[in-house]
C-alpha angles and dihedrals in degrees: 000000000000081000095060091035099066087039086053090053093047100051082050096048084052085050094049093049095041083061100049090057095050080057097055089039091060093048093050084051092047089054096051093048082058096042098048083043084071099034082053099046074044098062099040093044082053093044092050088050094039086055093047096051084046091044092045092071093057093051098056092048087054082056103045088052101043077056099051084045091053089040088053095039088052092049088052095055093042091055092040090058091042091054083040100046081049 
């Protein structure tokens, strides 16, 4: 009986550890999800940015040649009215 006793307490002492793991595990994996949570909101905030300052180039060079069409447009109509006034 002595004998299945101590083998009795120590099943229940590996239980008790192995629980205690389990424990520590959650919490470890608590602790990645969040930090994956913030390494996740990161990258997109740097791949907005990223898409924007990618995006900001095109955007000037729309501009720049809106302006030389307008420019162009403008030294038509001048030259229209002085053949015009002529």
């Amino acid at each position: 009986m002595d004998e299945t006793n101590r083998r009795l307490d120590a099943v229940e002492e590996n239980i008790r550890e192995i629980f205690r793991e389990l424990k520590a595990l959650a919490v470890t994996q608590a602790r990645t999800d969040t930090t994956l949570g913030n390494l996740d909101l990161t990258l997109r905030k740097l791949t907005e940015a990223v898409s924007s300052l990618q995006a900001r180039p095109a955007g000037l060079w729309d501009k720049i040649v809106s302006a030389l069409i307008a420019a162009l447009v403008a030294g038509g109509v001048a030259a229209l009215i002085g053949v015009i006034a002529k």
